[in-house]
PLY file of the C-alpha trace (Angstrom):
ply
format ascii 1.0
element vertex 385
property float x
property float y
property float z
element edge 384
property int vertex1
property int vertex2
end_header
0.00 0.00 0.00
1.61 3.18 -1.25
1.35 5.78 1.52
1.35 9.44 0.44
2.38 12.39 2.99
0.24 15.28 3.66
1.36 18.45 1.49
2.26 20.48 4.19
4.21 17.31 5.54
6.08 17.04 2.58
7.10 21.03 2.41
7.95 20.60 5.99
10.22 17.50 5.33
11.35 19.21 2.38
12.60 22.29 4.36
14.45 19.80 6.94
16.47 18.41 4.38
17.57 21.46 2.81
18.53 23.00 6.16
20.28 19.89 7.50
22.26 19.34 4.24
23.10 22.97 4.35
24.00 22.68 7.92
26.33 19.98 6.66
28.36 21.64 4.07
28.56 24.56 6.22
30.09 22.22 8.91
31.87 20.89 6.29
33.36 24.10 5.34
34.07 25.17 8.68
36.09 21.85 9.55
37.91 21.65 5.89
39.34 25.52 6.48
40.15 24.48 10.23
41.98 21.63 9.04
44.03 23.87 6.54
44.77 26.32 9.35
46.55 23.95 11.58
50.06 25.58 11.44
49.70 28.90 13.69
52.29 31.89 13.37
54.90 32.61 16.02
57.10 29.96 18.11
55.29 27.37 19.83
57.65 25.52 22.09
56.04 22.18 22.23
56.13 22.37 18.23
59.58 22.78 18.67
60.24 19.86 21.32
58.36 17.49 19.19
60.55 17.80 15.97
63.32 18.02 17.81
62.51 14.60 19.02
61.78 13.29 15.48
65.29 14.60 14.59
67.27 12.28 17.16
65.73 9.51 15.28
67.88 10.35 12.00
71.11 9.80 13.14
72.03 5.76 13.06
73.25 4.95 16.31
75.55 1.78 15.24
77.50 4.23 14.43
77.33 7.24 16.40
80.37 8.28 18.26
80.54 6.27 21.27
81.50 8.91 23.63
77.91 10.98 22.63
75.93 11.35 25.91
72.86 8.74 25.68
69.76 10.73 24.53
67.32 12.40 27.05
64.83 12.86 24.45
61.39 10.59 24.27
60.13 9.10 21.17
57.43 11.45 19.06
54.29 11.88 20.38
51.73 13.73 17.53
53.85 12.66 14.68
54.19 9.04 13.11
57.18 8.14 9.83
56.42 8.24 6.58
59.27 8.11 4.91
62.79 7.91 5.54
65.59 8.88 2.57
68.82 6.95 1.70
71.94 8.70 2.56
72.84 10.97 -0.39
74.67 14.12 -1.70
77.56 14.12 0.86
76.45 12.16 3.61
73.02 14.02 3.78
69.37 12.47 5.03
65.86 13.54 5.89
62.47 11.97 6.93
59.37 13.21 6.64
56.79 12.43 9.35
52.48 12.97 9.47
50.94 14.32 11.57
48.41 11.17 13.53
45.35 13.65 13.45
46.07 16.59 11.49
46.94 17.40 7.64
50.48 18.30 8.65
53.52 16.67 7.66
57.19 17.77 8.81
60.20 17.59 7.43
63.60 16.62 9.14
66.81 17.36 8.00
69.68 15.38 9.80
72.94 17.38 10.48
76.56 16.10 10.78
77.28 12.30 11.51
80.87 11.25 12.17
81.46 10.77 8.62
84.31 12.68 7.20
82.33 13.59 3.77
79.71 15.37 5.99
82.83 17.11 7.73
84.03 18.03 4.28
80.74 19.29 3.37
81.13 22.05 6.22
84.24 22.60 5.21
83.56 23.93 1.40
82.60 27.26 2.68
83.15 29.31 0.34
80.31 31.91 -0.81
78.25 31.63 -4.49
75.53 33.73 -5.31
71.94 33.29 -4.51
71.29 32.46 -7.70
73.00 30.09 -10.15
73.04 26.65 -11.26
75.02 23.34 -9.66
76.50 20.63 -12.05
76.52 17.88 -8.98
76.34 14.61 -11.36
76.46 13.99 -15.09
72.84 13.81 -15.27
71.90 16.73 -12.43
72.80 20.10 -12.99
70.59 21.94 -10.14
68.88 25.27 -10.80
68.05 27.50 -7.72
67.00 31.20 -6.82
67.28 31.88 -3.45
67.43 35.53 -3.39
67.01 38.13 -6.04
69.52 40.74 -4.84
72.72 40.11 -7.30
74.79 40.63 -3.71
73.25 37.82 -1.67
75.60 34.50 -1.22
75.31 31.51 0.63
77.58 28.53 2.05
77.95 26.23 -0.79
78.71 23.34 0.60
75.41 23.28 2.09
73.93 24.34 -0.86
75.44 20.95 -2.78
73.76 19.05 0.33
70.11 20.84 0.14
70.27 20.28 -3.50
70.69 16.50 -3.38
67.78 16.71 -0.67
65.35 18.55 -2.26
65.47 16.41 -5.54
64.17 13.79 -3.26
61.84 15.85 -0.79
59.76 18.27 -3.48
58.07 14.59 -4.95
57.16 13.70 -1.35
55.35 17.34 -0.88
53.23 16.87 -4.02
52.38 13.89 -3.15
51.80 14.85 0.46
49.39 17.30 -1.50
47.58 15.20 -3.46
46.65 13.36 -0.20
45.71 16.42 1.45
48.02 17.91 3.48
49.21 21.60 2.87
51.22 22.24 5.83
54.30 21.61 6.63
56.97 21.70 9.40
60.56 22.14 8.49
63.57 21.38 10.86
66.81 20.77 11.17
69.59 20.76 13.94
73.52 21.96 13.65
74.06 21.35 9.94
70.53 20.52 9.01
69.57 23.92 10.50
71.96 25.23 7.86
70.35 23.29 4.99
66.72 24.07 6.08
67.02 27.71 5.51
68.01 27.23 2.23
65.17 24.10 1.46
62.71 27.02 2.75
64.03 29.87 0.06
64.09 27.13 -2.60
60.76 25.64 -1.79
59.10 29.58 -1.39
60.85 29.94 -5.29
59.35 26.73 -6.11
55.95 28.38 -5.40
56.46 31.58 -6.83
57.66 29.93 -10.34
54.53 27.67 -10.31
55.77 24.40 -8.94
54.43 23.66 -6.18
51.11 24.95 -5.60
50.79 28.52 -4.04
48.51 27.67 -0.70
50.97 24.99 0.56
52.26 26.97 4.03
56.14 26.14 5.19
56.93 26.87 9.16
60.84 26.54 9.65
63.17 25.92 13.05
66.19 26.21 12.22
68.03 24.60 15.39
71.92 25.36 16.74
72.22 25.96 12.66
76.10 28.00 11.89
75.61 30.87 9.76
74.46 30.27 6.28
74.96 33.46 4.03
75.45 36.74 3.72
73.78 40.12 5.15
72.06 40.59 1.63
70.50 36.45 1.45
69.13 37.25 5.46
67.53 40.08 4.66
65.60 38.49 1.70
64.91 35.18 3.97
63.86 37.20 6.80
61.32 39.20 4.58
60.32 35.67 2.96
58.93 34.04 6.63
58.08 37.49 8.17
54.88 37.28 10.25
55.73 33.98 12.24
56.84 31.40 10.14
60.82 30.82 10.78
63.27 30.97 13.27
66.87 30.21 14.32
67.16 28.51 18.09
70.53 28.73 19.86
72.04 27.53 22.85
74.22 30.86 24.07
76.79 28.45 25.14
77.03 26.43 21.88
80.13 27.62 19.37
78.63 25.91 16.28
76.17 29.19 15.47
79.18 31.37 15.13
80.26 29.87 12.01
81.85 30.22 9.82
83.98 32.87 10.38
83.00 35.73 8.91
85.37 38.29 6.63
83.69 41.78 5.85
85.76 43.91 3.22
84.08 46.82 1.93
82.65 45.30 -0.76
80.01 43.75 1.20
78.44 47.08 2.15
75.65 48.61 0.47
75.99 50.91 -2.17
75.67 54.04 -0.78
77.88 53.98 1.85
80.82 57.09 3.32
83.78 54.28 2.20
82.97 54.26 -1.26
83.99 57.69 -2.41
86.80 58.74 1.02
89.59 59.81 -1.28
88.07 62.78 -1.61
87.31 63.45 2.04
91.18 62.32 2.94
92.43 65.05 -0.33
91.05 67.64 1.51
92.68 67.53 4.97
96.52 68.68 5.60
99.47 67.08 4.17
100.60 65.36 7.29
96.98 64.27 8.25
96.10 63.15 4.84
99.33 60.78 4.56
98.51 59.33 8.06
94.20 58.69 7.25
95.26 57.44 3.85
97.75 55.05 5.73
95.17 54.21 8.31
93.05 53.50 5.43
94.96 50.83 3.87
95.97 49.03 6.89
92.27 48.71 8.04
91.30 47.41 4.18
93.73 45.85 3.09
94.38 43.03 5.81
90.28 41.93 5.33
90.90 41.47 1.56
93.41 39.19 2.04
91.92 36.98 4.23
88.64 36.94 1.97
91.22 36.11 -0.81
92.64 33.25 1.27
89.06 32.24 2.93
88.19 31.47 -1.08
91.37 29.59 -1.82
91.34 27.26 1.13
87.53 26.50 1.86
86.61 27.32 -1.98
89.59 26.07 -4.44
91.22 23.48 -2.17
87.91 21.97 -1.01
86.61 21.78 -4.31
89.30 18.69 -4.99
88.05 17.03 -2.40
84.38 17.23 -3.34
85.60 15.88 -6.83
86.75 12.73 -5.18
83.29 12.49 -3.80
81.58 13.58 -6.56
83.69 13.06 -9.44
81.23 15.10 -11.93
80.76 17.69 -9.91
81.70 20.93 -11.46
83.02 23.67 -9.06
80.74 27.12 -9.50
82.46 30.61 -9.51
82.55 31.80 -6.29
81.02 35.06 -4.78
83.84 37.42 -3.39
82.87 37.44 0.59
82.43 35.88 3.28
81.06 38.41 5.61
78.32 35.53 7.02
76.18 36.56 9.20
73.47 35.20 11.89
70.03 34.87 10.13
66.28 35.14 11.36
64.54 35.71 14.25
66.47 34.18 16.92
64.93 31.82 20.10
68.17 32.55 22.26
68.17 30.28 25.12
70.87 31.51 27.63
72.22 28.78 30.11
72.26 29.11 34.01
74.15 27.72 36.68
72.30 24.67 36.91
72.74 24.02 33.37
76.67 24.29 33.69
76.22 21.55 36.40
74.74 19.15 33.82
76.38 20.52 31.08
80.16 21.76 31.87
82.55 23.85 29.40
84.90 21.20 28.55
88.10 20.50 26.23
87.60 17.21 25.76
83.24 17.04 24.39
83.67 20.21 22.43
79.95 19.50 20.88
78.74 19.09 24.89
76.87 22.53 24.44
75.55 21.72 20.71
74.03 18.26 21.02
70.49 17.86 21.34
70.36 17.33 25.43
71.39 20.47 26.20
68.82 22.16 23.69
66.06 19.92 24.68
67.07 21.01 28.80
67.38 24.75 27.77
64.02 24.56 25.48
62.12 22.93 28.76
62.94 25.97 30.77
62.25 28.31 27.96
59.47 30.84 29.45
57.60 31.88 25.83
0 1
1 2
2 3
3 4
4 5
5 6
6 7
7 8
8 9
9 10
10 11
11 12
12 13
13 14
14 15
15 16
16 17
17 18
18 19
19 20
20 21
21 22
22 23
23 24
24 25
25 26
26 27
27 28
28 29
29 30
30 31
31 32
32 33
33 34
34 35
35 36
36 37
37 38
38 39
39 40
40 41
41 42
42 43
43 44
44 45
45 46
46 47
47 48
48 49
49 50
50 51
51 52
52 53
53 54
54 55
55 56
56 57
57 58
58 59
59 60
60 61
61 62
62 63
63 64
64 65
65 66
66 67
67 68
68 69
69 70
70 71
71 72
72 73
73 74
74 75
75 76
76 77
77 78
78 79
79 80
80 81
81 82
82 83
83 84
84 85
85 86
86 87
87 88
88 89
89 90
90 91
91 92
92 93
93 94
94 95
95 96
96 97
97 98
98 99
99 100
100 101
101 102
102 103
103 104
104 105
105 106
106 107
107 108
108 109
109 110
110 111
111 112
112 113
113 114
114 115
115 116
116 117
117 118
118 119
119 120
120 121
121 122
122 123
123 124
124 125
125 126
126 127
127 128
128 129
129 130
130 131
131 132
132 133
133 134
134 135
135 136
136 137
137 138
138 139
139 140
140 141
141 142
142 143
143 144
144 145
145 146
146 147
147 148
148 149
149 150
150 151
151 152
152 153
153 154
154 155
155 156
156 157
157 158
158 159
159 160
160 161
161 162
162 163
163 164
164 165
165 166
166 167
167 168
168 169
169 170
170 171
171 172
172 173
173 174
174 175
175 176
176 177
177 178
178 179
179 180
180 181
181 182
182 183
183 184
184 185
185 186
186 187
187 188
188 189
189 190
190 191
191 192
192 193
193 194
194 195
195 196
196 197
197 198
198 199
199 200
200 201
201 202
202 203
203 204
204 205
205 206
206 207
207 208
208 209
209 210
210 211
211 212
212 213
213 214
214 215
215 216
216 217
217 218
218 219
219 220
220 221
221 222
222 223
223 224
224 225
225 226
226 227
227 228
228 229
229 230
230 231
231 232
232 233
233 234
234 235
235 236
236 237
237 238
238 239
239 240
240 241
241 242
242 243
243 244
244 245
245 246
246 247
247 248
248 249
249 250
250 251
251 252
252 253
253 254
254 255
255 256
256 257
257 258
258 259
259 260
260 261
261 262
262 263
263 264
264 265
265 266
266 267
267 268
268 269
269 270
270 271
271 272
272 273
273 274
274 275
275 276
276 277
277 278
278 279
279 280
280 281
281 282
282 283
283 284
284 285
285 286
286 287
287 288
288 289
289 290
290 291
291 292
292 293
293 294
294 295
295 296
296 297
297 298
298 299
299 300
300 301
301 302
302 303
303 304
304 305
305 306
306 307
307 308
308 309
309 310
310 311
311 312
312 313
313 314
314 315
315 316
316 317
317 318
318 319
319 320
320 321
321 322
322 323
323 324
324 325
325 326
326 327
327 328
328 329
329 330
330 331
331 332
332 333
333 334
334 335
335 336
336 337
337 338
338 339
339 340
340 341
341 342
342 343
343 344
344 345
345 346
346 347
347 348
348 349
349 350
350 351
351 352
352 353
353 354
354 355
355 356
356 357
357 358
358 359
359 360
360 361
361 362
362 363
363 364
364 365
365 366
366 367
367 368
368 369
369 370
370 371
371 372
372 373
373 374
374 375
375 376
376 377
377 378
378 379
379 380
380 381
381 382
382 383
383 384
């Protein structure tokens, strides 16, 4: 028997489904723009602690150095593995890890193991430009634009190292996009920190040349990272994650941040600057005082200059050979002409105390006792912000 509702039953029914399926999509809405809004600006500690706990896991500890202090860290709590690379480039890894609830995946950038070709890899320190090309193999030549000031330079050993990386980790964000997730966390500690600043320019370039999609949101920490380019390649980075989304943590007591050393000629100022044009000023002061500025002059200038020169032979020139033994294809680049580094991003400084010098003593002997991640994770824990 076919039962027919009442008209007014039917409109009222009617009226009920339309609201509740609009109801739906609304909640729908609401929940799909939450879930692309996980990553917030501004330094969250705990955000922090927990990649800092999925970094410990990179390092292989069958061969770590057996007088490294046994790990205070726990295991990951919000994040689970994905993926974990091969060792490539020179002596380089990362892992990226998903979040267990939310569409946000992080990647971790492992820093220097005892292996001498990661060693050599700091080492290579001289400066290119911010933009260029790498011949690393006979079949990968790597393009990057990091900065568009023609003045900016980086480290480029670490560039060879985040170049190898990121021809493995830009597949695993598209198809970490495809899934879903447009968020992403990106660490690294000690040399990692290093590379992650320049993953973050490339991957930003990446999205301004069209490839990778434009509402995919990067969040960096770079952790106890040494300095990675020049004033002119900070400035641009800086602007780049303005509002929140990068910064540099450092243990005060650690020694690894303040390289390399830095050499500032007076090239590396800006343009308009009172050192550019001071023969003039010096030609128009008395005979005696002009001979003794002019002298002045040269002693200040000249001594900087020559240990830029030198900087680019050893850690530039000489290196270079022993990259080609690594990498036999590898073609050296032409180098930039400074190495006035310099400390980049906002900075998380976390300054030690006495009871931190109980548990974690100066020493001659464990020169990385300050740079390790105990000390950071202790340091971090006490961090009031």
């Amino acid at each position: 028997m076919k039962y027919n509702q009442p008209r007014g039953m039917q409109c009222s029914t009617a009226k009920v489904s339309n609201f509740l399926f609009a109801a739906f999509i609304l909640l729908c809405s609401i929940s799909l723009k939450a879930q692309n809004n996980q990553l917030k600006p501004g330094f969250d500690k705990e955000e922090y602690l927990e990649q800092l706990r999925i970094h410990v896991l990179l390092y292989d500890t069958t061969k770590a150095n057996p007088t490294r202090p046994k790990s205070m860290i726990s295991k990951p709590e919000l994040f689970k593995s994905a993926y974990e690379s091969p060792v490539m480039g020179l002596d380089n890894k990362w892992a990226l890890w998903v979040h267990k609830i939310n569409p946000v995946a992080a990647i971790n950038v492992r820093g220097t193991t005892v292996e001498p070709v990661g060693w050599l890899e700091n080492f290579y320190a001289a400066m290119v430009p911010a933009k260029g090309e790498l011949k690393l193999t006979k079949d990968y030549t790597f393009q990057y634009h990091l900065a568009d000031n023609p003045k900016a330079a980086v480290h480029v050993g670490w560039l060879v190292g985040m170049a190898f990386l990121a021809k493995d980790i830009v597949p695993k964000i598209d198809s970490c996009y495809k899934s879903g997730i447009k968020e992403f966390l990106i660490m690294g500690h000690s040399q990692g920190g290093a590379i992650v600043y320049l993953l973050t320019s490339h991957l930003y370039q990446l999205q301004k040349d069209k490839k990778l999609p434009g509402d995919i949101r990067f969040k960096t920490y770079a952790s106890a990272s040494p300095k990675t380019g020049n004033t002119y390649y900070g400035y641009e980075y800086e602007s780049m994650i303005d509002g929140g989304w990068g910064y540099n943590v450092v243990n005060a007591a650690d020694w690894i941040p303040e390289l390399p050393f830095s050499v500032q000629t007076l090239a590396d100022f800006n343009e308009t600057n009172p050192f550019k044009n001071i023969d003039p000023v010096i030609k128009k002061q008395k005979l005696i005082t002009r001979v003794a500025l002019r002298h002045a002059y040269k002693q200040m200038k000249k001594p900087s200059e020559k240990a830029q020169r030198n900087y680019q032979k050893f850690l530039g020139n000489y290196a270079s050979k022993s990259i080609m033994k690594v990498l036999p294809d590898f073609q050296p680049p032409v180098y930039f002409k400074s190495n006035n580094y310099v400390r980049i991003g906002p900075t998380i400084a976390l300054i030690p105390d006495a009871e931190y010098y109980k548990l974690f003593p100066d020493s001659d002997e464990q020169i990385f006792i300050h740079h390790l991640q105990n000390p950071y994770l202790y340091l971090m824990q006490k961090y009031k912000h």
